[in-house]
SEPAFI-215616 format. One record per residue (C-alpha): z, y, x; residue in three letters. Coordinates in steps of 0.2 Angstrom, whole numbers, padded with zeros to 4 digits, always signed. Layout:
<rs>
ZYXALA
...
</rs>
This chain:
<rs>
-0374+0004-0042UNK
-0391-0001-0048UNK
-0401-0018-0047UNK
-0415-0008-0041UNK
-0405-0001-0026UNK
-0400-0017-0020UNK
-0416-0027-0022UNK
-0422-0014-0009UNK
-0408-0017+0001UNK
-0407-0036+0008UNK
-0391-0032+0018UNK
-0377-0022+0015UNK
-0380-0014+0031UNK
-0397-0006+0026UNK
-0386-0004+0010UNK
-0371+0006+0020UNK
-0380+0018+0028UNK
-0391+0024+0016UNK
-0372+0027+0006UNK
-0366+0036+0020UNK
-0383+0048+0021UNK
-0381+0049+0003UNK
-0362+0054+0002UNK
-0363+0065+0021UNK
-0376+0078+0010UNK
-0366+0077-0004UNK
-0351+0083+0008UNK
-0363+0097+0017UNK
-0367+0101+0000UNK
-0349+0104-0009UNK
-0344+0116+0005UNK
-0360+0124+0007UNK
-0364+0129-0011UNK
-0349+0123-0022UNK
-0357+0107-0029UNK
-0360+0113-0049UNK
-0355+0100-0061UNK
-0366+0099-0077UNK
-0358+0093-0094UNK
-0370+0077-0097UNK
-0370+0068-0113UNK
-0363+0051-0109UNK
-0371+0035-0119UNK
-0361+0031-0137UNK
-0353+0013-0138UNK
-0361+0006-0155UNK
-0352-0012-0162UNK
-0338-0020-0152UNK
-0326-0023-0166UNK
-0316-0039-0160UNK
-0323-0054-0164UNK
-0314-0062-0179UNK
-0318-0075-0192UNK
-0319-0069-0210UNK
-0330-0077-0225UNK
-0346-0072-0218UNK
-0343-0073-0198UNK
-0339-0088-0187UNK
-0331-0085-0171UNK
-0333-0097-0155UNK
-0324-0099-0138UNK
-0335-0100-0122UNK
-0319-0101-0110UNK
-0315-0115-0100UNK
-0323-0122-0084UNK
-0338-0113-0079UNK
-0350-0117-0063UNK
-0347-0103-0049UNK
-0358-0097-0034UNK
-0354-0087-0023UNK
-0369-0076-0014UNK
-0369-0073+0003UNK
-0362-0057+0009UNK
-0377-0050+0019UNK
-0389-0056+0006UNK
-0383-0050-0010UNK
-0396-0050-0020UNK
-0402-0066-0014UNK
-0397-0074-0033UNK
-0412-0061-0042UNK
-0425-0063-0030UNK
-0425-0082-0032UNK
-0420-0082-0048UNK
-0406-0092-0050UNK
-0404-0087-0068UNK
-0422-0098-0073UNK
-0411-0113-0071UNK
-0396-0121-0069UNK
-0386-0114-0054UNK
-0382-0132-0047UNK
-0401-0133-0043UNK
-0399-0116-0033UNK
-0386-0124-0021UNK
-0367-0133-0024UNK
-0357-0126-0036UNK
-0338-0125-0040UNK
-0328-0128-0055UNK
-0322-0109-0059UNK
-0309-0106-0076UNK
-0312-0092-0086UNK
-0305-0081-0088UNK
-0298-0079-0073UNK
-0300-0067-0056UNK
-0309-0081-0046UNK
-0302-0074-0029UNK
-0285-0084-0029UNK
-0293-0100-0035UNK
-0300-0109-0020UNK
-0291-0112-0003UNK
-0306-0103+0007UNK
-0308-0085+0010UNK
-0314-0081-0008UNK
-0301-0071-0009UNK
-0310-0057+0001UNK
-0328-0060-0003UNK
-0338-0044-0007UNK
-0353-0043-0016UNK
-0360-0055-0030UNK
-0355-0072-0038UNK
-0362-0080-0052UNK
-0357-0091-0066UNK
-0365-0102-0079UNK
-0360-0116-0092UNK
-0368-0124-0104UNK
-0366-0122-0124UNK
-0375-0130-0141UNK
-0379-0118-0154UNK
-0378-0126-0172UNK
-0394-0128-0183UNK
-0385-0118-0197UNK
-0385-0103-0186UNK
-0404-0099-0187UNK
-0402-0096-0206UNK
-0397-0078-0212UNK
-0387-0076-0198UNK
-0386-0067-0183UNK
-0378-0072-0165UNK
-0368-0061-0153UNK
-0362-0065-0135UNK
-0346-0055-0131UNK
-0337-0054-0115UNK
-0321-0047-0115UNK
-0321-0040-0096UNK
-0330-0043-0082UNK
-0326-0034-0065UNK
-0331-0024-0057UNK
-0351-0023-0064UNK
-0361-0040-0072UNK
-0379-0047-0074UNK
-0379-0059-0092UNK
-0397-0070-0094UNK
-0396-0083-0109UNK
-0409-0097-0107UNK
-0415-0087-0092UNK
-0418-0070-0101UNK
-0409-0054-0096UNK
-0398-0046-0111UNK
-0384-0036-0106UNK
-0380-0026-0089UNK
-0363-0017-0090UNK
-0354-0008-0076UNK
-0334-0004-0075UNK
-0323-0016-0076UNK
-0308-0020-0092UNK
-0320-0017-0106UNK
-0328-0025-0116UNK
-0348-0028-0119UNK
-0359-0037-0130UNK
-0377-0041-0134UNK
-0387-0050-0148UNK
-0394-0065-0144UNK
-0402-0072-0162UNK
-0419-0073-0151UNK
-0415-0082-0136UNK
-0404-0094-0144UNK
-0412-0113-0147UNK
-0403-0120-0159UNK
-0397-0137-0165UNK
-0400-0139-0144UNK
-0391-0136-0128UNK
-0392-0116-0122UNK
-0387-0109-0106UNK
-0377-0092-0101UNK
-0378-0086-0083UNK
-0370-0070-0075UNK
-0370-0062-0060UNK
-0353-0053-0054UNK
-0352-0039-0042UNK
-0336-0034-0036UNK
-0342-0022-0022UNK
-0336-0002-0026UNK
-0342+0014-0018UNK
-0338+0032-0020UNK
-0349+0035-0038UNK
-0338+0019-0045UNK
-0325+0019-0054UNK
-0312+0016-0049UNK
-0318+0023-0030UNK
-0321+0011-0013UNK
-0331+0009+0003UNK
-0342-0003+0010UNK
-0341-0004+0028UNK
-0350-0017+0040UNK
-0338-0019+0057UNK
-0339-0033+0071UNK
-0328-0047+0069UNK
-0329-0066+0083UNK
-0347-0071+0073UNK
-0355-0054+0075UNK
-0353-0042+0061UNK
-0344-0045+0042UNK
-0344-0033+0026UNK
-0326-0026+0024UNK
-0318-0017+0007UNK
-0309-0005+0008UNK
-0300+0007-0006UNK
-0285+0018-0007UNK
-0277+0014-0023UNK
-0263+0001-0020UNK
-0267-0015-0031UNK
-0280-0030-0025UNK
-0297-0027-0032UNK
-0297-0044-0041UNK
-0315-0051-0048UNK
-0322-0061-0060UNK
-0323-0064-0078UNK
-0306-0057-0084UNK
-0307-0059-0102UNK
-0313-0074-0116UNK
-0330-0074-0117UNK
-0335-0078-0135UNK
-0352-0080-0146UNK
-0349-0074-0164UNK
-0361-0074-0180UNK
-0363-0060-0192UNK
-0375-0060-0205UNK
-0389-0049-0206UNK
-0383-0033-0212UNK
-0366-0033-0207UNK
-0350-0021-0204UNK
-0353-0014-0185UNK
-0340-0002-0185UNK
-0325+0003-0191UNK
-0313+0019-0189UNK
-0295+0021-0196UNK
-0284+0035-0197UNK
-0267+0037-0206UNK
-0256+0050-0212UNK
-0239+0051-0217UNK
-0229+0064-0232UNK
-0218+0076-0224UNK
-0203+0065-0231UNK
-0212+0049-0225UNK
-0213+0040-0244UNK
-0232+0044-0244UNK
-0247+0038-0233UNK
-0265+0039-0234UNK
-0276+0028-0223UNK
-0293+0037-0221UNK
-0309+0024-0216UNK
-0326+0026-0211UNK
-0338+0012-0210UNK
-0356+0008-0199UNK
-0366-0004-0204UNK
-0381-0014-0195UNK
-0397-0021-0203UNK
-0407-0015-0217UNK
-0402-0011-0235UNK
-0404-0026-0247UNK
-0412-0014-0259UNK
-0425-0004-0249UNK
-0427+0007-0264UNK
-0412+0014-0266UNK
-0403+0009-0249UNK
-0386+0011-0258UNK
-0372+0001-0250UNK
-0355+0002-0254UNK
-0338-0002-0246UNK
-0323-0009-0255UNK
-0305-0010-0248UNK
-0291-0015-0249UNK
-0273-0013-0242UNK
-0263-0029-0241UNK
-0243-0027-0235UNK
-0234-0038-0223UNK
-0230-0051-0238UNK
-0249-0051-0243UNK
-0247-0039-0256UNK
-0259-0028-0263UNK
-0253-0013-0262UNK
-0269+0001-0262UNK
-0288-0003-0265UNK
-0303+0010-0267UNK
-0325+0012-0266UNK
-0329+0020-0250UNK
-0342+0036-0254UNK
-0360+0034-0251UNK
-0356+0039-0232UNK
-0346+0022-0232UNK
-0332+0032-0230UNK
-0315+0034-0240UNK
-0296+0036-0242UNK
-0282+0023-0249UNK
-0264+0028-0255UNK
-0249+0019-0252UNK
-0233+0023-0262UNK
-0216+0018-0255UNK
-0225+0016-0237UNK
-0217+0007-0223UNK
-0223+0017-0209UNK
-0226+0012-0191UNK
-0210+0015-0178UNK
-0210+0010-0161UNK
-0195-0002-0155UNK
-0179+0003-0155UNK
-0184+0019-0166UNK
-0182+0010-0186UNK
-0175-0008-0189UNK
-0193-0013-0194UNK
-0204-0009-0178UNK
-0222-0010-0177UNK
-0224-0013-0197UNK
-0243-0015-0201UNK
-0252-0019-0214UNK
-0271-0028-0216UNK
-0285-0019-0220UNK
-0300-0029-0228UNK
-0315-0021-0227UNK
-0331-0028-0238UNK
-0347-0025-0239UNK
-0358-0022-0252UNK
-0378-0021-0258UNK
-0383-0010-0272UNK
-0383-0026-0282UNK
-0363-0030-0278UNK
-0368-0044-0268UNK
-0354-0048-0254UNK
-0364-0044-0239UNK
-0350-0045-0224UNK
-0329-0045-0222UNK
-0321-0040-0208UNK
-0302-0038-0206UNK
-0289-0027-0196UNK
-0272-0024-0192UNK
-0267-0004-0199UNK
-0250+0005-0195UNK
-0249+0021-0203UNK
-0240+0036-0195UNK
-0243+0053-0186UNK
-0242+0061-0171UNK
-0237+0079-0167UNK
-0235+0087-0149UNK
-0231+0105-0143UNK
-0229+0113-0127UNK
-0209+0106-0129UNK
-0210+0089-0139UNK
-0218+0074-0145UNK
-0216+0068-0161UNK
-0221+0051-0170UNK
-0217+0053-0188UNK
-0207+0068-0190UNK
-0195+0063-0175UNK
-0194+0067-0157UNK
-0199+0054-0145UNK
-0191+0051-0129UNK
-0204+0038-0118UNK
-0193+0023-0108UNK
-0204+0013-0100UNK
-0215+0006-0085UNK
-0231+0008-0077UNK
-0239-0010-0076UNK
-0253-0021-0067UNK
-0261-0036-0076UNK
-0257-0047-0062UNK
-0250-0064-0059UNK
-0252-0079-0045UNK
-0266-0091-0047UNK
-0275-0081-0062UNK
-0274-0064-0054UNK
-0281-0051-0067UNK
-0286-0067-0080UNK
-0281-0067-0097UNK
-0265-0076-0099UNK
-0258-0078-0116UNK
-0241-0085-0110UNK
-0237-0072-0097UNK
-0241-0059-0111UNK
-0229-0068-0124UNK
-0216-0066-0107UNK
-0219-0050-0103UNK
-0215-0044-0122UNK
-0201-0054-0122UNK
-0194-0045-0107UNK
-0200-0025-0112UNK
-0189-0030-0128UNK
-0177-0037-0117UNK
-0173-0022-0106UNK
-0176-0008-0119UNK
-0193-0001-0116UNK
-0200+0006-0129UNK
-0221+0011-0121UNK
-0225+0007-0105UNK
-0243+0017-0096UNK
-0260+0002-0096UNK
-0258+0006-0075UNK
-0273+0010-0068UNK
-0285+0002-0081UNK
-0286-0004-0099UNK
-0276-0018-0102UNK
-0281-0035-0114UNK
-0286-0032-0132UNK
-0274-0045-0136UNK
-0260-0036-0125UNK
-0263-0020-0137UNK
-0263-0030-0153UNK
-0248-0036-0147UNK
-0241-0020-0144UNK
-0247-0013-0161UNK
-0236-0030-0169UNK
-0219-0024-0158UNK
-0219-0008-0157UNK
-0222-0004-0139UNK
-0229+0015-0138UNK
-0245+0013-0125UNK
-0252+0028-0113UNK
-0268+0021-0113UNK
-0277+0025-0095UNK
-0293+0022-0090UNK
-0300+0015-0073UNK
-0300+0032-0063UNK
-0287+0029-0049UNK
-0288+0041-0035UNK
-0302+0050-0039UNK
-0311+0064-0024UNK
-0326+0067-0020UNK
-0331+0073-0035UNK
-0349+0073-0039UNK
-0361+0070-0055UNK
-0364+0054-0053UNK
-0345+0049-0052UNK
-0341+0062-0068UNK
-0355+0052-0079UNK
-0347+0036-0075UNK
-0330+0043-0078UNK
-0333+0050-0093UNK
-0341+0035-0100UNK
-0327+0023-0096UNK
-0316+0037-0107UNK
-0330+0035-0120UNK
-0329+0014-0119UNK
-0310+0014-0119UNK
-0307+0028-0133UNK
-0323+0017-0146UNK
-0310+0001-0142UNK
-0294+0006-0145UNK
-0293+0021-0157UNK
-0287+0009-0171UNK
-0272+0005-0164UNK
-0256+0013-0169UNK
-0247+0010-0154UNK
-0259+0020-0142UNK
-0250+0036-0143UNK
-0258+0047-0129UNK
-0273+0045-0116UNK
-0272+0044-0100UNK
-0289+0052-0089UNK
-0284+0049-0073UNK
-0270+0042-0061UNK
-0265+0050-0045UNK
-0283+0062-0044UNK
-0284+0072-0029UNK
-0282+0088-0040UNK
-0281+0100-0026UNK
-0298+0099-0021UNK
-0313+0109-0022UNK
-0321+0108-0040UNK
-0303+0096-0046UNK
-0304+0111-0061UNK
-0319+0113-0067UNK
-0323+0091-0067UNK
-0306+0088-0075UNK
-0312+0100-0086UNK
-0328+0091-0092UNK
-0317+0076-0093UNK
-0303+0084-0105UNK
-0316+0090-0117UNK
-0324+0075-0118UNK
-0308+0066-0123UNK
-0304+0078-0136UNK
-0320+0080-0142UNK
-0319+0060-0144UNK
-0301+0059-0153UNK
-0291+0074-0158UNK
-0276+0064-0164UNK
-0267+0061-0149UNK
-0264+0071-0134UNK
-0272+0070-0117UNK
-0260+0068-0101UNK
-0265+0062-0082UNK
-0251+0055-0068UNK
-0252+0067-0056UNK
-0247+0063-0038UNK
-0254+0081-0030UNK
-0240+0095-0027UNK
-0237+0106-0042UNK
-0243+0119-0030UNK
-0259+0114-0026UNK
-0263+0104-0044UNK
-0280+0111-0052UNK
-0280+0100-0066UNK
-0264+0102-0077UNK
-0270+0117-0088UNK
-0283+0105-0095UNK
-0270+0091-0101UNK
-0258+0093-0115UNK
-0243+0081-0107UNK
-0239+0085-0089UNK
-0235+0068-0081UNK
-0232+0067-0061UNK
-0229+0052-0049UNK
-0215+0055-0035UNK
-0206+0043-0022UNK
-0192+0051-0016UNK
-0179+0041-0005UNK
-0195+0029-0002UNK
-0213+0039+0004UNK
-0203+0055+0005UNK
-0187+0057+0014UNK
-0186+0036+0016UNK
-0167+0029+0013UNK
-0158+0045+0011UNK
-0151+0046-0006UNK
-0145+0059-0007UNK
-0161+0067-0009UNK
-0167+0063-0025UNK
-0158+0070-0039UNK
-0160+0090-0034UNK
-0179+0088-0031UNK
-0180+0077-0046UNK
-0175+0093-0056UNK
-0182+0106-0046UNK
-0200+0095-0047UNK
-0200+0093-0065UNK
-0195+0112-0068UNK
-0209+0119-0059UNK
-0222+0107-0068UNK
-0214+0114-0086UNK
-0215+0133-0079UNK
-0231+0132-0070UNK
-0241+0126-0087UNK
-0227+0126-0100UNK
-0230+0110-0107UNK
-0220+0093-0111UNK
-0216+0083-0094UNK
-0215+0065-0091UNK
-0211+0056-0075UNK
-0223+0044-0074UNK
-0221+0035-0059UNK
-0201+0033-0048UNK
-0194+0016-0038UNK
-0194+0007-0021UNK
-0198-0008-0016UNK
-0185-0022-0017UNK
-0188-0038-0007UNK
-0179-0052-0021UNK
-0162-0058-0014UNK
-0160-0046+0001UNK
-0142-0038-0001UNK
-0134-0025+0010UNK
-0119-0013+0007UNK
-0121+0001+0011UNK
-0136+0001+0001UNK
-0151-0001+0015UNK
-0170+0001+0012UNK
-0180-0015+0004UNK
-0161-0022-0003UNK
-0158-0024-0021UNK
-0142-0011-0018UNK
-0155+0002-0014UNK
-0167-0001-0028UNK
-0151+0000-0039UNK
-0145+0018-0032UNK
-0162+0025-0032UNK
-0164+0022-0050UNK
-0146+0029-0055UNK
-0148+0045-0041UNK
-0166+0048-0055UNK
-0156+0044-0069UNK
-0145+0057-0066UNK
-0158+0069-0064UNK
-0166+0063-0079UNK
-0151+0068-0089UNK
-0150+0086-0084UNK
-0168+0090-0089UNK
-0168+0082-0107UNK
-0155+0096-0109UNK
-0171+0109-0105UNK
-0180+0100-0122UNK
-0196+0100-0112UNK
-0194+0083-0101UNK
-0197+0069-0115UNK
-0199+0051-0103UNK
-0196+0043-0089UNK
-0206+0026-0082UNK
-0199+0016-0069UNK
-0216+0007-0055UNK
-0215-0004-0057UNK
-0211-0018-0071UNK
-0216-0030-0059UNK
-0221-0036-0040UNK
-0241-0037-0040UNK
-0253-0040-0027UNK
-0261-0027-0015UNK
-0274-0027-0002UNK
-0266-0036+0016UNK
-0256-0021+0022UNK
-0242-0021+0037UNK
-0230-0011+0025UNK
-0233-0023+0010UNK
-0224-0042+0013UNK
-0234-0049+0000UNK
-0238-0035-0011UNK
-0229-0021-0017UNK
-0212-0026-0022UNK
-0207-0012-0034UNK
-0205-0023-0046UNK
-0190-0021-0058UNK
-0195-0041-0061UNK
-0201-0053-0048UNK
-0220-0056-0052UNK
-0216-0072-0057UNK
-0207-0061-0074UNK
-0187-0065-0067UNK
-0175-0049-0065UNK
-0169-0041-0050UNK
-0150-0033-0051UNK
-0158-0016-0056UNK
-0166-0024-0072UNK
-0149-0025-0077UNK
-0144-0009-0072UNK
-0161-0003-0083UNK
-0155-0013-0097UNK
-0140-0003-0098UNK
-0147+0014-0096UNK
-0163+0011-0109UNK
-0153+0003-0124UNK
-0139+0019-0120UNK
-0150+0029-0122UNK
-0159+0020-0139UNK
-0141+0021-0145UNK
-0140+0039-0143UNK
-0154+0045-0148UNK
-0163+0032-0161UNK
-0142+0027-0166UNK
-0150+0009-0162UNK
-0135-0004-0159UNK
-0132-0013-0144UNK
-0139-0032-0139UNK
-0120-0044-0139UNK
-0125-0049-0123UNK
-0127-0032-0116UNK
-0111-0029-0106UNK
-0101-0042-0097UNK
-0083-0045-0101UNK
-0073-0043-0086UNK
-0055-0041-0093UNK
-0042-0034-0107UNK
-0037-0018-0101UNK
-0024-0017-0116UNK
-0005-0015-0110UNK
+0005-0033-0110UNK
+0021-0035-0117UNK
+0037-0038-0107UNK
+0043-0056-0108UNK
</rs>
């Protein structure tokens, strides 16, 4: 979607038509002439490293109570036109107190919660006086959905579209300092068919006369707003803009290498000779140094660790998630300090063929979820303590990965990750892709492109995910998922490339691009509802054909049933705890007689827990396939899951078992005669 479009359009009906013009030819035109798909470059991410105080960077919070508008729904763009953003938004009209971050839908007690189109925020901030000297200043948002419109002091700096990733811009020149300064952004959560992910804007008649409506076919509420913190950072004039790791381990694991490369923004101090340097160093959990080295004149270089401690996920190695800290300095010609910047590093390696996947030598066997950022009140918002939870129960029940379902997660959830261990299938915000056309793959790719610059540091993203649940049987599936593959490969060769896969193996166009097959399947639920004894068989015979039709490594990314909490009924019945139980044991069973084959190598429960959908007469709620309630507290097949995953730690990373893991019930030991 583009400003332009919509300052032409004064109502969304003007807005729907033109959309439904635009997609009808671009119907007629895919099954007339095969709509070609042209391999684009997509625009390179520059910067973005997460903000983090060192010696020569300050690093401030804008989160809190903002000021919140909301437009009106057939007059969108009412907000530009008048120019809202010249001054404070009170003055425009009344405002609401609005946290952030937080999705702003669940907040009030008004129908908010289905508002589409644009909102707009604002707050007020000082800037200090000794920020105008040799410094710069950068304003950082950590997500806003779905596409946002930033002015500071009534300037435009940034635009950004697609939602879970981050964005920045400098703002050194519109910044009044020792004064009071002013942030203003317009939010629009509105998605069409060339978004991603994919929606429709239609205009129906309700008692008043007519009403915009969302609609979408993926199965989680659109939530809106600004997700993430928001923060302003300094950096000084030429400092460190980016910064690449990669790791690798000796054959016997003793040995590692950490390889880095370094970009730099601003001039040289020395014009002359323009020769910067970088020196790092490597500093171990205790804070010891254990590697140091001068990067080239490429700022690139390698450090050597003896006696490493390598990076294991949980369960695998009685120290999981071991990273060390990498200080990274910059240098003038003249050895004067320019900029620090510091990162967490976990050194290991990744190897996959068409049977296995390996991390550090071993076979990996996944146990995990698929997930949804998603709690009440805060919806999609940031929330350190239901993060801290949510670790606590992965840990809890055994996991060790779980799939960032249908979008990247938090960059503090994948620190976190990095710290316990927790393998992540990072996916990108593609859910339920069709219709493909150009526009859609150049937005696609891009958010493949935002998502691979931000998280190809950390150790515990293991494979990326390009798409959940596309519609690969239809025309042009192949040649788009193509594009799609190439690029991620092209971006980051390290780790594999999988896609969860909902499409019959029969009519799937889009596996042979992949290097992990991973499919979605609800059987005893969408398919053959309540009847359990259909699942184990097509389990197998599923997950057979995937391996023969591409003969590659199979996961299954996505099995359950919803389970309303405290509903019990024996024989086990549909929605009861009972039933969610068997279901998961009747797939359990099946898992176990393809990891015989050596190909199958994970298994991932939907969901880890209940989350919000879009109003639905087969959702009470939301969806309720939670193995935890959504406010983080076990059903009676979390128990059951606790069981199988630390059983199957035990067999095949010889992990021990919790002390609390089974229940006494009684001595079975023979008693003696009186």
């Amino acid at each position: 979607m583009h400003l332009k479009i919509r300052l032409k359009c004064r109502k969304y009906e003007i807005w729907a038509i033109w959309l439904f013009s635009f997609v009808s030819g671009l119907f007629l035109l895919h099954f007339s002439i095969a709509l070609i798909l042209i391999n684009k470059e997509v625009p390179q991410s520059r910067g973005m490293l997460y903000p983090r105080e060192s010696e020569t960077r300050e690093v401030r919070s804008l989160d809190g109570i903002w000021n919140f508008v909301r437009s009106d729904q057939a007059n969108p763009t009412q907000g530009v036109r008048e120019e809202w953003y010249s001054k404070d938004l009170s003055k425009s009209g009344p405002t609401i107190p609005m946290p952030v971050p937080a999705s702003y839908n669940d907040i009030t007690t008004d129908n908010l919660r289905d508002h589409v189109g644009t909102v707009w925020y604002d707050r007020k901030f000082f800037a200090p006086r000794s920020w105008a000297v040799d410094q710069r200043v950068w304003l950082r948002f950590g997500s806003v959905h779905y596409e946002a419109y930033v002015w500071v002091n009534g300037q435009k700096v940034v635009k950004h579209e697609i939602g879970h990733l981050p964005f920045e811009a400098e703002v050194t020149h519109l910044l009044k300092y020792g004064a009071e300064n002013r942030v203003t952004v317009m939010c629009d959560n509105a998605l069409i068919q060339t978004t991603v992910p994919q929606g429709r804007i239609t205009e129906l008649p309700n008692d008043e006369g007519m009403t915009i409506v969302q609609s979408y076919t993926f199965d989680f509420f659109n939530y809106a707003g600004i997700h993430r913190s928001v923060h302003l950072y300094t950096t000084p004039k030429t400092f460190i803009e980016e910064v690449v790791v990669t790791t690798n381990l000796s054959k016997d694991n003793v040995g590692g290498e950490v390889l880095y490369s370094v970009k730099f923004n601003g001039s040289a101090i020395n014009e002359a000779d323009n020769a910067l340097y970088v020196r790092a160093q490597l500093y171990d959990r205790e804070g010891k140094l254990v590697a140091n080295g001068t990067s080239d004149a490429q700022l690139s270089g390698s450090l050597q660790v003896d006696n490493v401690n390598p990076w294991w996920p949980y369960l695998m190695h009685p120290e999981p998630g071991y990273l060390y800290q990498l200080e990274v300095k910059l240098h003038a010609s003249n050895d004067e300090l320019l900029d620090v910047y510091r990162l967490k590093v976990g050194l290991r390696t990744l190897s996959w063929s068409n049977a296995t996947f390996q991390i550090n030598g071993r076979p990996v066997y996944f146990r995990g979820f698929g997930r949804h950022e998603d709690a009440d009140v805060r919806g999609k918002g940031l929330d350190n303590a239901l993060m801290v939870r949510d670790f606590n129960l992965l840990k809890w029940i055994g996991a060790n990965a779980y799939r960032t379902s249908h979008y990247p997660y938090s960059e503090e959830s994948m620190q976190f990750a990095d710290e316990h261990g927790i393998m992540i299938v990072d996916e990108c915000p593609s859910v339920d892709a069709e219709n493909y056309n150009q526009e859609l793959l150049g937005k696609h790719k891009s958010s493949l492109e935002q998502l691979i610059h931000r998280d190809r540091n950390h150790p515990s993203v293991v494979m990326w995910s390009i798409a959940n649940e596309p519609r690969t049987r239809e025309m042009n599936a192949d040649s788009y998922f193509q594009l799609v593959a190439n690029l991620t490969r092209s971006l980051d060769k390290t780790r594999p490339i999988t896609a969860a896969i909902a499409t019959p193996w029969t009519d799937d166009k889009a596996g042979r691009f992949l290097d992990i097959i991973s499919f979605n399947r609800y059987n005893a639920w969408y398919s053959n509802t309540g009847r359990l004894d259909m699942v184990t068989k097509k389990v197998v015979e599923e997950a057979v054909a995937w391996n023969k039709k591409y003969n590659k490594p199979v996961i299954m990314a996505e099995y359950g049933a919803d389970t309303l909490e405290g509903l019990h009924l024996q024989p086990a019945y549909v929605w009861s705890e009972e039933f969610q139980t068997e279901v998961f044991a009747r797939h359990f069973k099946a898992f176990d007689i393809l990891r015989k084959k050596g190909w199958f190598i994970g298994e991932f429960v939907w969901n880890f827990a209940d989350f919000k959908t879009a109003q639905s007469y087969t959702r009470v709620g939301g969806n309720k396939k939670g193995v935890f309630t959504r406010a983080r507290q076990p059903k009676a097949s979390a128990h059951l899951l606790r069981k199988r995953y630390f059983a199957l730690a035990r067999e095949l990373d010889d992990s021990s078992f919790p002390e609390d893991l089974f229940t006494y019930i009684a001595d079975m030991g023979k008693t003696e005669n009186a």
